[in-house]
N, C-alpha and C positions, 0 to 999 in steps of 0.2 A: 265697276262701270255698270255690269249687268242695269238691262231693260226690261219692262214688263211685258215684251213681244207684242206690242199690239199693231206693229209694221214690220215689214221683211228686211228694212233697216235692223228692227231691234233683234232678231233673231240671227243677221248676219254679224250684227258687231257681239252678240252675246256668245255666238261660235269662236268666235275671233281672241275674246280676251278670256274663257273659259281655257281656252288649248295653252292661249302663251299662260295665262298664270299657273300650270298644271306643270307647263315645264321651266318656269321661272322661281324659283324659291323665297327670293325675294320678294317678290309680288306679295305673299299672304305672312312672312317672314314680319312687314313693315305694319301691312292691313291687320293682323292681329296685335299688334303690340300697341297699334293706334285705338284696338276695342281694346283692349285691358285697359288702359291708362283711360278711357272714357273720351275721349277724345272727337272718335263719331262712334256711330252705332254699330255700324257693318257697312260692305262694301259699297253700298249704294251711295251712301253719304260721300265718299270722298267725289271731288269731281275729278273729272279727267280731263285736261286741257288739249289735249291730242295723241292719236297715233299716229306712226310712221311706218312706211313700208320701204322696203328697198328693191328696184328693180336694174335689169340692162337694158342699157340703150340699141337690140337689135332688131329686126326687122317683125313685127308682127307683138312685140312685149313694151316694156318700157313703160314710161309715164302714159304716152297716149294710148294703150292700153288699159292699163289699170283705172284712170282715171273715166274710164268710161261706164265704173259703176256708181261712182262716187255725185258724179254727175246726174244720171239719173236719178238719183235719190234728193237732188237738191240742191247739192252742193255747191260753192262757186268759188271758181278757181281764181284763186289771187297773185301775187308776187310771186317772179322768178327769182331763184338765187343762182348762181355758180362759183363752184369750189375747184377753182385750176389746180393747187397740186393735188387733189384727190381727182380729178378729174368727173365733177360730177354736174347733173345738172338738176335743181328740183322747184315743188312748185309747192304754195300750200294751199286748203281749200277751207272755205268758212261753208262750216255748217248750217243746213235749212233749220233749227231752232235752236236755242241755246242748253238745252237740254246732250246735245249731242256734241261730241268730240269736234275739233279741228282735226283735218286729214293733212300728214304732210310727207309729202310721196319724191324721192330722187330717183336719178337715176345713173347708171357709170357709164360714161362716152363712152366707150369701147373700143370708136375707131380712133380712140386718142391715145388707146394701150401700144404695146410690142407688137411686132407682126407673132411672135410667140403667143403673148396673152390671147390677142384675138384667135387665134387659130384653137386653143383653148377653148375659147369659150364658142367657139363656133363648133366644136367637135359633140355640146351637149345641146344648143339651142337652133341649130342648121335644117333639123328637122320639121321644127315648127313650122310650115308654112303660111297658117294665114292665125289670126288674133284671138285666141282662145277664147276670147271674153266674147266674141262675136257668137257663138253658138250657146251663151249662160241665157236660164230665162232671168232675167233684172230684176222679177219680181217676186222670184223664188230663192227667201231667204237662206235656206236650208242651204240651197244649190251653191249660191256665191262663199256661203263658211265654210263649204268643201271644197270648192275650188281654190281658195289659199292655201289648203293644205295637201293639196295633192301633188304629184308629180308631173311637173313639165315637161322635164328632160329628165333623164339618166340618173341615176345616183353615181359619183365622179368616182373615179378612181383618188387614191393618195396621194401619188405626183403629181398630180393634173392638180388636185387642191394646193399642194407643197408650191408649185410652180405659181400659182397666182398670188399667191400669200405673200413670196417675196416681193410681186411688184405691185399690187394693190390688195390687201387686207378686206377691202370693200366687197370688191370681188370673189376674193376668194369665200366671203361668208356668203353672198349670195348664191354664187353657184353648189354650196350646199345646205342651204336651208333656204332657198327659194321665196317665195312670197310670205312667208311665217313673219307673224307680229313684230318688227324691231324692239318696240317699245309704248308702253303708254307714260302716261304724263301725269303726278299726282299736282292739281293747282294747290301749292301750301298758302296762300295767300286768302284761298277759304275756307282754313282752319279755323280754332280758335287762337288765341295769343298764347304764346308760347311754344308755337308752331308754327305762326302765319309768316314767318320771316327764312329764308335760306341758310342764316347763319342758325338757327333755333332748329330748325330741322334736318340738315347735315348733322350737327352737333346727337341729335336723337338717332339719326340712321347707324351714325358711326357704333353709338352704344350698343347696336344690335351687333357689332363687328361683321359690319357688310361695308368692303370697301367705295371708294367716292372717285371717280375719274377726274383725277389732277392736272389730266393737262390741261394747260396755258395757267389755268387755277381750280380748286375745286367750286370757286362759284362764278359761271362763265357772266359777264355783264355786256350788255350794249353801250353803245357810246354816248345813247341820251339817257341810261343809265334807268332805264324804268324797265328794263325787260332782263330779270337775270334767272340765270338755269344752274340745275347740276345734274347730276346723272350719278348712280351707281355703275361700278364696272359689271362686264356681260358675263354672267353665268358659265364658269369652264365645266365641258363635260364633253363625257366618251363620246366620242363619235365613230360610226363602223361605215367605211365606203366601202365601193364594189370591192369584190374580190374577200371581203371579210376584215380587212386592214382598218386596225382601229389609230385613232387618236383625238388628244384634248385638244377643244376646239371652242371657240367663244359662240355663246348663244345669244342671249338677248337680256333684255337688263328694262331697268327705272328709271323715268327720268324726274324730276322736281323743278316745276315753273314757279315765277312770281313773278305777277304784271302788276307794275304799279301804277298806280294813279295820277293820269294827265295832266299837267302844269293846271290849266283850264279849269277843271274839277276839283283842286285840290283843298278847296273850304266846305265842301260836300258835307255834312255829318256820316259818319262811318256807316249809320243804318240807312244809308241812303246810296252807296256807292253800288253802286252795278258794273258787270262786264263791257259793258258800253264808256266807262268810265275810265274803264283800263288801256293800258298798253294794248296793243294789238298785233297781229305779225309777228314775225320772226328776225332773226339777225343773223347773216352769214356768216361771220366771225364767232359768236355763240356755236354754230351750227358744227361747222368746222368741228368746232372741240369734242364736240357731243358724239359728234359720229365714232371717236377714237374710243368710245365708251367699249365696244368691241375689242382693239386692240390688242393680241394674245400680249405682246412685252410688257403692256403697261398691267395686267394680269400676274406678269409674274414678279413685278418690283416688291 
C-alpha cells in the first residue's frame, strides 16, 4: 500500500498497514512470492481495493466515530449494509482519489446482544465518556496511526473474552484488539494474467499453504455476478489478557477482490478499462462470508 507521505492521509494509512503487515505474515508471505515470480515489483504495485475496520455500536465509538476521520480527509460515505445474524451494522466510503483505498467500517449493535454481552462490553467501554476522535488533530498524520493503535479500554480479562466469543466472534475480536487493521484488500483483477482472476489466485495463495475462508465458498460472488471476493483465514496467535492468561486468538488476515467489468463497458479494449468501468460497492452476502475470515472454528478445520 505504502504512500510517499506527502499528506497526513499518507502517513496515517502508512502507519496503519506497516503495524497490520508486521503482525500479519501473510501480508509479505503473498507480497514476496508475487516479487519472486515478477509479478509486480514490490509493495507499492499491488493496489489495494480497501480497508476495513471494526468497531461497537456504544455511546461515544462506533462508525460515527471513526468515520469522522475518514471524512475529513475526503472521503464519502456510501451504502448501508446490515448483517442480522451477526448483528452488525456498516457503511463503506469512496475515496477522495483513486490512488487511495475504499474505507469500509462496521459496527456490532450491542444493544442487540444479551443483557450478559452488553454488560460485557460495558464493563471495558462505560468509561469512555465523550468521542475520542474529538480531541485528534485531523491533520496530524502521526497522531491518527497512533490512535488506532492504542488503548481505549482495558486489556479484557479471559472470560470476559471466553464469554463473547460464544455469542458473538465479532465481539469478542473487537474487544481485544480494538481499532487494529481487520484487513486490506489485494485488487487481483490489476494483475497481470495469470493472476488477474480469483480462481488463478486462490489457486497461487493455496501453494503458499496459507488457508482460504470457505465459508459459504472459497470465492464469495454477488448476485449480478461482477463483484467476487475471498479472503485468507485470520492469523492465530498468542494472545496474553490481564492478569497474564494467555490464549490463541484470531488476528487479522487478506482479502482478494475482483470487480468486473459493467454490462455497459464490456467492448472496452482491455487497455482502456479503468476503475470507473468496474463493479463498484460492496455485497452483503459477500460481506457476511468475509467477516467469518476471523472465525477460530473455521481455523481449526
Amino acid at each position: 500500500m505504502n504512500f510517499e507521505q506527502k499528506k497526513p492521509l499518507d502517513t496515517f494509512l502508512n502507519i496503519l498497514f506497516e503495524r497490520y503487515e508486521a503482525k500479519v505474515p501473510a501480508v509479505k508471505k503473498i507480497t514476496n512470492a508475487l516479487i519472486e515470480l515478477g509479478v509486480v515489483a514490490n509493495q507499492q504495485e499491488i493496489v489495494n481495493d480497501h480497508i476495513a475496520f471494526r468497531t461497537l455500536g456504544v455511546p461515544h465509538l462506533g462508525i460515527a466515530s471513526s468515520e469522522k476521520i475518514f471524512l475529513h480527509y475526503g472521503y464519502e460515505k456510501r451504502d448501508y449494509y446490515y448483517f442480522e445474524g451477526k448483528k452488525l451494522n456498516a457503511y463503506w466510503y469512496a475515496p477522495p482519489s483513486p490512488e487511495y483505498p475504499r474505507i469500509f467500517i462496521s459496527e456490532l449493535r450491542v444493544a442487540d446482544l444479551s443483557a450478559q454481552a452488553q454488560a460485557v462490553i460495558g464493563k471495558y467501554t462505560s468509561a469512555i465518556t465523550k468521542d475520542p476522535v474529538d480531541a485528534l488533530d485531523l491533520e496530524d498524520g502521526q497522531a491518527i496511526g497512533e490512535f488506532f493503535h492504542q488503548a481505549l479500554w482495558d486489556l479484557p480479562e479471559k472470560a470476559d473474552y471466553l464469554s463473547l466469543l460464544e455469542e458473538s466472534e465479532y465481539a469478542a475480536w473487537v474487544i481485544y484488539n480494538r481499532y487494529y487493521l481487520n484487513h486490506y484488500t489485494i485488487s487481483v483483477h490489476d494483475l497481470r494474467p495469470g493472476y488477474n482472476t480469483l480462481e488463478d489466485f486462490n489457486k497461487f495463495v493455496e501453494g503458499l499453504d496459507l488457508k482460504l475462508n470457505s465459508s459459504g465458498a472459497k470465492i464469495k460472488v454477488s448476485p449480478d455476478g461482477l463483484l467476487r471476493q475471498s479472503s485468507t483465514l485470520a492469523e492465530v496467535q498468542e494472545a496474553e489478557f490481564a492478569g497474564g492468561e494467555k490464549m490463541a486468538i484470531a488476528g487479522s488476515y487478506v482479502e482478494f477482490s475482483e470487480r468486473l467489468v459493467l454490462p455497459e463497458f464490456k467492448d472496452l479494449p482491455i487497455n482502456e478499462i479503468r476503475a470507473a468501468h468496474r463493479r463498484e460497492g460492496f455485497e452483503t452476502d459477500n460481506a457476511d462470508k468475509i467477516f467469518e475470515s476471523t472465525y477460530l472454528n473455521l481455523n481449526k478445520r
